[in-house]
C-alpha positions as CSV (number, residue, x, y, z in Angstrom):
1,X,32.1,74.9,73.6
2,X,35.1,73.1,72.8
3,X,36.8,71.0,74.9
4,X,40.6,70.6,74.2
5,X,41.9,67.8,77.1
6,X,45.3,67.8,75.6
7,X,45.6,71.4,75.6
8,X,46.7,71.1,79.3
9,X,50.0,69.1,78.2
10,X,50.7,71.2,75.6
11,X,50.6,74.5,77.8
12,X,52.5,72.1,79.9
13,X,55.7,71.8,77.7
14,X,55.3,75.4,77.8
15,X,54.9,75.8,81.2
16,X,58.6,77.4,81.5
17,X,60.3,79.5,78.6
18,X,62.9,79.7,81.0
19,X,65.4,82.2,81.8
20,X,69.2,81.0,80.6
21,X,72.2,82.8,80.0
22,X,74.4,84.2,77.0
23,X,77.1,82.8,78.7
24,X,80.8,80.7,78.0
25,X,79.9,77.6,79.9
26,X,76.5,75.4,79.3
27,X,74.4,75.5,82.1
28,X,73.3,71.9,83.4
29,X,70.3,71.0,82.0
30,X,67.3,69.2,83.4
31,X,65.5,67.1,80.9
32,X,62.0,66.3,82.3
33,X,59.9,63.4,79.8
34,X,57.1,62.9,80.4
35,X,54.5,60.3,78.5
36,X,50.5,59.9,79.9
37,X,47.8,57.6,77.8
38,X,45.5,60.5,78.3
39,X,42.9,59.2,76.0
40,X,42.3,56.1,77.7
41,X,38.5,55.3,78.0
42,X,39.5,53.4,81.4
43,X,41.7,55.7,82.8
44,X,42.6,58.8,81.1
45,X,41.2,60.8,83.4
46,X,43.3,59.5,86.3
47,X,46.4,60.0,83.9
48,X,45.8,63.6,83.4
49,X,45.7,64.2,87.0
50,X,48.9,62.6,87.5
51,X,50.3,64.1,84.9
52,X,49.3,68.0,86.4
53,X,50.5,67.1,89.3
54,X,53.6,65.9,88.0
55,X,54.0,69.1,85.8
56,X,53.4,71.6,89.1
57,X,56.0,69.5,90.6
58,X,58.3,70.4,87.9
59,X,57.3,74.0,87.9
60,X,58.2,74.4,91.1
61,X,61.5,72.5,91.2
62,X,61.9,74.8,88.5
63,X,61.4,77.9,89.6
64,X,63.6,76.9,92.4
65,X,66.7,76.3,90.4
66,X,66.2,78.6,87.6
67,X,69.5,80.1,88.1
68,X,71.2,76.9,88.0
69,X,69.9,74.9,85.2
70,X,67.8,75.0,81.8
71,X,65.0,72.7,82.1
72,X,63.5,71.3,78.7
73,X,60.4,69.7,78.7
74,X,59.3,66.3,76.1
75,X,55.7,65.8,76.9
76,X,53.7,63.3,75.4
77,X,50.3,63.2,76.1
78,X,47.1,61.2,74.7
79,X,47.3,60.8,70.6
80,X,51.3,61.7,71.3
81,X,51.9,59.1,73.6
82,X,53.1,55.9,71.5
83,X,56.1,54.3,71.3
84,X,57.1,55.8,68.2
85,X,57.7,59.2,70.0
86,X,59.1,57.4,72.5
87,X,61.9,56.1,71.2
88,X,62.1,59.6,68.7
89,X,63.0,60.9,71.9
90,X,65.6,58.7,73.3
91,X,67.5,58.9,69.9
92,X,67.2,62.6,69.6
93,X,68.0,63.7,73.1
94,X,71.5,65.7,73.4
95,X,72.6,64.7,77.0
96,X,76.0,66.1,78.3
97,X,77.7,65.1,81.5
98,X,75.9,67.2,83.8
99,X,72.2,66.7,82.8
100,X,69.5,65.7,85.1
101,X,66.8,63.2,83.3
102,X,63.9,62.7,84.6
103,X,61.5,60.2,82.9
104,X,57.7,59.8,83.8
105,X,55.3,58.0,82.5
106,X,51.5,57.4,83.6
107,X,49.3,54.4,82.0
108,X,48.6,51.0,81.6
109,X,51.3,48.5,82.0
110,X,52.1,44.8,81.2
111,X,54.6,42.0,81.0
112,X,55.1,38.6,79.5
113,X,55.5,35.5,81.1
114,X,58.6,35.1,80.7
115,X,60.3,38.9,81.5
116,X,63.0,38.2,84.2
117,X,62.9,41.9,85.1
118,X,61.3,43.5,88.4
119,X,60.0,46.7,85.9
120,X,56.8,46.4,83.9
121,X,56.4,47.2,80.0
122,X,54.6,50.1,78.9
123,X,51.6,50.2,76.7
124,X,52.1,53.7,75.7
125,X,48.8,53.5,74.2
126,X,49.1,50.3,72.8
127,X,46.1,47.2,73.1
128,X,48.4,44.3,75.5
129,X,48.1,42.3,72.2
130,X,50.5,44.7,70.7
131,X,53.4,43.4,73.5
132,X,56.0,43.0,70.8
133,X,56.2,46.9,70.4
134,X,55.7,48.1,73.6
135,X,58.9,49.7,75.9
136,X,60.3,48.3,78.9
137,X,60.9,50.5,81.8
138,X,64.3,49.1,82.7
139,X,64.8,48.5,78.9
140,X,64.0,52.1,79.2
141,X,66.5,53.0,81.7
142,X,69.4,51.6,80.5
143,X,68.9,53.6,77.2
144,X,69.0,56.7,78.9
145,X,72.3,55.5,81.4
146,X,74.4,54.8,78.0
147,X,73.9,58.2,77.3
148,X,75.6,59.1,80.8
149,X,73.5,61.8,82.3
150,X,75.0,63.1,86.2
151,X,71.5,61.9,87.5
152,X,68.8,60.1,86.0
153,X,64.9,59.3,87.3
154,X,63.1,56.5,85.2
155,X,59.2,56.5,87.1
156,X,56.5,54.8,86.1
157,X,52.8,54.8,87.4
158,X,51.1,51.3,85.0
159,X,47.7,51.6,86.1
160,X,45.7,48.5,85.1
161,X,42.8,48.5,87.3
162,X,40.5,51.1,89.0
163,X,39.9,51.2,92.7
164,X,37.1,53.9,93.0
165,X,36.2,52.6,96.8
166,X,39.7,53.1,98.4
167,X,39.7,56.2,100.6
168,X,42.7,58.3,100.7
169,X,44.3,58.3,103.6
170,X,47.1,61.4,102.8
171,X,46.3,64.8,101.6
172,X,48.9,66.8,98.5
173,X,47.9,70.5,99.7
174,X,45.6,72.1,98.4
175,X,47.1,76.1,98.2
176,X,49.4,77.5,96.0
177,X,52.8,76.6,95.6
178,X,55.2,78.6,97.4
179,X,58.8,78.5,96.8
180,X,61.3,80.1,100.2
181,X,64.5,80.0,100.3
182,X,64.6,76.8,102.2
183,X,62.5,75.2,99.5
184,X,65.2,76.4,97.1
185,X,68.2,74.9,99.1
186,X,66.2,71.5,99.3
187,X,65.4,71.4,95.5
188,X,69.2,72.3,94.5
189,X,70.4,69.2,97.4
190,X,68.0,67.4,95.3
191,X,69.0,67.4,92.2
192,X,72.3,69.6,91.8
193,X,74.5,68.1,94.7
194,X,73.6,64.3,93.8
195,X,74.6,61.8,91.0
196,X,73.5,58.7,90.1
197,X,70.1,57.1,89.3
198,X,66.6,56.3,91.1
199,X,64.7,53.4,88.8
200,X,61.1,52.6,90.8
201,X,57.4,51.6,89.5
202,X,54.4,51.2,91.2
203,X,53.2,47.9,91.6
204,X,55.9,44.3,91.6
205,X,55.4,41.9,89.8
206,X,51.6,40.4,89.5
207,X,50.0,43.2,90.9
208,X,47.7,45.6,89.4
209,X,48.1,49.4,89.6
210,X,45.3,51.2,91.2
211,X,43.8,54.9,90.9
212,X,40.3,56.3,91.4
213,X,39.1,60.1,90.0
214,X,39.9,61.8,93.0
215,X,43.3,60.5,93.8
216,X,45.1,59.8,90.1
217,X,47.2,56.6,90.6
218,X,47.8,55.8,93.8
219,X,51.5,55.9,93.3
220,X,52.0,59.3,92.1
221,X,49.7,60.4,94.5
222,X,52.4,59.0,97.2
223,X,54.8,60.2,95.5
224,X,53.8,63.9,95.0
225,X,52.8,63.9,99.0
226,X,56.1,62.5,99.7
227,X,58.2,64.3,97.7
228,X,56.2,67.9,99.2
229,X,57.0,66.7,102.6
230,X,60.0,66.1,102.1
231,X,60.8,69.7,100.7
232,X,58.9,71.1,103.8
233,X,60.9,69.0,106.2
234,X,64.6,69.3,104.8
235,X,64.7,65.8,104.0
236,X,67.0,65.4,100.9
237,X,68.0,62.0,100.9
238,X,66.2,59.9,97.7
239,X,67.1,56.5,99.6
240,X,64.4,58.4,102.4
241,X,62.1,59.9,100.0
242,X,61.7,56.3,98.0
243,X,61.2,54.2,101.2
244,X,58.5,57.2,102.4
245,X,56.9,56.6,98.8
246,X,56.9,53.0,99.2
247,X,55.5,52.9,102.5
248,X,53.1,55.2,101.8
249,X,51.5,53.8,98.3
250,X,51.1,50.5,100.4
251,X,49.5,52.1,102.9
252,X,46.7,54.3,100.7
253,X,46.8,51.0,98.4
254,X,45.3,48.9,101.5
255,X,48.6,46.8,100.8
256,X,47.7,46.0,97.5
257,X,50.6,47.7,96.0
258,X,54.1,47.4,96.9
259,X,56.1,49.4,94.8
260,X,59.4,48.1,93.3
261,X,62.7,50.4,93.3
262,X,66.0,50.9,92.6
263,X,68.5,53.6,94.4
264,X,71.9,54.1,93.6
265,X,72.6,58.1,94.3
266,X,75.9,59.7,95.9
267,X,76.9,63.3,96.5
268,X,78.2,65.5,93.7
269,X,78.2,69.1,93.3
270,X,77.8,70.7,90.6
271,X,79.9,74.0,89.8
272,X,76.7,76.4,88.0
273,X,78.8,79.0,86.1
274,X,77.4,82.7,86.9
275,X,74.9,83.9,84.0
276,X,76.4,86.7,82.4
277,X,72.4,88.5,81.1
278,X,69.2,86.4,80.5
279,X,66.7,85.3,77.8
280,X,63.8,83.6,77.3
281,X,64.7,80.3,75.4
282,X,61.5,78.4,73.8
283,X,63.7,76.2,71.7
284,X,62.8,73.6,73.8
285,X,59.2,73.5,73.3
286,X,58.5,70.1,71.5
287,X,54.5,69.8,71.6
288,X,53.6,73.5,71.4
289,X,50.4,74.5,69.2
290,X,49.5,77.5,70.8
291,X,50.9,81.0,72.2
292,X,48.8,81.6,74.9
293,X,51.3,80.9,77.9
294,X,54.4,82.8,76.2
295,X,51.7,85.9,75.8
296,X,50.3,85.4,79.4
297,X,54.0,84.9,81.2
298,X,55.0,88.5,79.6
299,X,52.9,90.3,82.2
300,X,54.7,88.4,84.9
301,X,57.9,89.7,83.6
302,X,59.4,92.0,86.1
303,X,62.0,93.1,83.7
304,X,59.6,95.1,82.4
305,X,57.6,98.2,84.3
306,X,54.4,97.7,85.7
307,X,52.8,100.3,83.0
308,X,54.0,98.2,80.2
309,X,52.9,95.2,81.6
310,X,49.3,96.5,81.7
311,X,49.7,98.3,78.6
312,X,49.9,94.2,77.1
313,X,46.8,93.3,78.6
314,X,44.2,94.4,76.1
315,X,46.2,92.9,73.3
316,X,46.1,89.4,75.3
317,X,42.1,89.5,76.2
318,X,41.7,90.5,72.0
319,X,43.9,87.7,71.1
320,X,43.2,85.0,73.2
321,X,40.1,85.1,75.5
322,X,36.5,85.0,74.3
323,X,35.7,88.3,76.2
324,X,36.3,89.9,79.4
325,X,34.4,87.7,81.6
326,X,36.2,84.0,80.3
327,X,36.2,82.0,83.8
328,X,40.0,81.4,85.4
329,X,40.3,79.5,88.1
330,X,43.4,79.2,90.4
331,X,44.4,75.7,91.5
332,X,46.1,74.1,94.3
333,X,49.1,71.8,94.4
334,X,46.5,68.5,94.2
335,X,45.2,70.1,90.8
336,X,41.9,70.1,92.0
337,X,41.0,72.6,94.6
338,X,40.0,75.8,93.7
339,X,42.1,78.5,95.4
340,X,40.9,81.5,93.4
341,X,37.9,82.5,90.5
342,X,38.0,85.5,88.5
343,X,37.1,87.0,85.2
344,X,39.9,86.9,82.5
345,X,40.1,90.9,82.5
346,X,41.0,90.6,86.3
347,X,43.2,87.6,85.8
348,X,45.6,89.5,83.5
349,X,45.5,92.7,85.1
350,X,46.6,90.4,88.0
351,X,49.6,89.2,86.3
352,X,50.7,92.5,85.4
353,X,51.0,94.2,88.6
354,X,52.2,90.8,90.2
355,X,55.6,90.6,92.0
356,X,55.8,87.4,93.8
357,X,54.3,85.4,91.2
358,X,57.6,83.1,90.3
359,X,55.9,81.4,87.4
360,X,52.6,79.1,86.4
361,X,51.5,75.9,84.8
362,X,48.3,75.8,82.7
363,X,46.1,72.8,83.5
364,X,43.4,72.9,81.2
365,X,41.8,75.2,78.8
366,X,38.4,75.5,77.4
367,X,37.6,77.1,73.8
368,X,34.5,77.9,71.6
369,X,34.6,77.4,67.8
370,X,36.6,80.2,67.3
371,X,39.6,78.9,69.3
372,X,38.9,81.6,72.0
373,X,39.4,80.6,75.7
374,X,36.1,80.5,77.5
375,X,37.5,78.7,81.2
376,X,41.3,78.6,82.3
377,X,42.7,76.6,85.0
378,X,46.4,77.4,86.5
379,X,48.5,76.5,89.1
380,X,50.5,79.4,90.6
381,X,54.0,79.0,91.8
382,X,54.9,82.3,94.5
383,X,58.3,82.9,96.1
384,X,57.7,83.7,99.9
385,X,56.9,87.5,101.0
């Protein structure tokens, strides 16, 4: 059996052909880049956690402002993550007035002796004697303000060490994603009634980043849990949620960490002009290989009747799946519990006769020689019954 670790991040910049409008004005869009060193003997494994979690995070803000904004997705992981492709992006990158950007990136981490700035320099996949081309996070962010987006997020998790015998001392839940109307009304607060810019990494300077195989990095961990919490508990004030994150990564960190950050946000509305019909718009897709997700989110389209949605379902088992019996298991928001197993033939016919499912990420995928999925993992994102 084939293993295919990137496939996850692929399916990822998939994750949401999302519905936009034939319509007179531009909707806002929310540009979401996101880089992970993946393939790092040391701590790729870590970095793929914290980049599925990152990704559900997405979905979900997603699916609670699909309406509202486009979101386009620039993921980078593993072979893809250099700073070639970094910078690729920056220059290519159409930003108008009202775009969200929201930056991420998940590896190791340095800085010279001489750097006068609180923000580290990432390897993006690069050996520490490479410095000269590596990219610096506030370097970084002041890229991205000259092109004048309404809000911007530059986040970086440089993980340089491994801390396997730290005990966690927060838990990310470990269901399904569920998105209520409150959940909505927090996400747009969030990120369509604000300006400005967050800038914040995970360790000052001097310090070493940690993560073990159960957590991720310690600061996205913090940051996930935070940022949950906060959606749960109507708390939309980033100044709140950065101090929470702070507080917290020193706390699961054993005060080894102390996260350095940056907030400058105000209130501003944005006017979302009314879609006039919708499509599905995958012109986005930067990374994409494979048609699995766009096949698998048709049966969750309840534009279409619940016959024709099943009638698809033998054409996706043929096409995709090994057999009938291919393992798909359901994860939870921490990208590790499982919170459902079934056999591929029930998982579609699942999706076809599903009415609260709001939309999915695919975390991993597992193939024979034939490029046939033998073992699916997904997060599921529901709107509330």
């Amino acid at each position: 059996m084939k293993l295919h670790i990137r496939l996850f991040m692929i399916a990822a910049s998939m994750l949401c052909a999302i519905n936009v409008s034939a319509q007179i004005k531009r909707l806002p869009v929310f540009h979401a880049i996101l880089f992970a060193d993946t393939n790092d003997a040391n701590i790729g494994k870590t970095t793929e956690l914290d980049l599925n979690r990152i990704s559900s995070m997405l979905v979900e803000t997603q699916s609670s402002l699909q309406e509202e904004m486009e979101f386009k997705y620039y993921i980078y992981p593993g072979k893809y993550c250099s700073p070639r492709n970094l910078h690729q992006v920056l220059n290519g990158i159409n930003i108008n007035p009202q775009d969200v950007v929201f930056f991420y990136y998940s590896g190791h981490g340095t800085r010279s002796m001489n750097d006068k700035s609180d923000y580290p320099q990432m390897c993006l996949g690069l050996s520490t004697s490479r410095q000269s081309e590596m990219v610096s996070v506030e370097g970084f962010d002041m890229e991205i303000a000259k092109k004048k987006p309404r809000l911007r997020f530059t986040i970086s998790d440089c993980c340089n060490s491994v801390g396997e015998d730290i005990s966690p001392k927060l838990e990310i839940s470990k269901g399904a994603s569920v998105v209520s109307s409150q959940t909505k009304a927090n996400y747009k607060k969030l990120f369509l009634e604000k300006s400005g810019s967050v800038i914040m990494t995970s360790s000052r300077k001097g310090e070493t980043s940690s993560c073990n195989s159960r957590l991720g990095g310690f600061f996205t961990f913090c940051l996930m849990y935070v940022m949950e919490q906060a959606v749960k508990q109507n708390v939309t004030d980033w100044d709140i949620i950065m101090k929470s994150t702070y507080n917290s990564t020193v706390n699961v960190s054993s005060g080894n960490m102390h996260p350095v950050y940056n907030v400058r946000i105000s209130n501003n509305s944005v006017v979302v002009p009314t879609p006039a019909t919708t499509q599905t718009d995958d012109s986005h897709i930067v990374t994409a290989e494979d048609n699995l997700l766009p096949a698998l989110r048709q049966l969750i389209d309840i534009t279409k009747t619940p016959k024709s949605r099943l009638a698809m379902t033998n054409d996706v088992l043929r096409n995709y799946f090994a057999n009938e019996d291919a393992i798909v298991e359901s994860l939870g928001r921490d990208s590790r519990t499982v919170v459902k197993t079934e056999t591929s033939r029930d998982f579609v016919e699942r999706l076809a006769t599903e009415f609260l499912l709001l939309n999915f990420n695919i975390i991993k995928v597992s193939r024979n020689a034939s490029g046939k999925v033998t073992h699916l993992r997904v997060h599921e994102i529901y709107k509330e019954n």
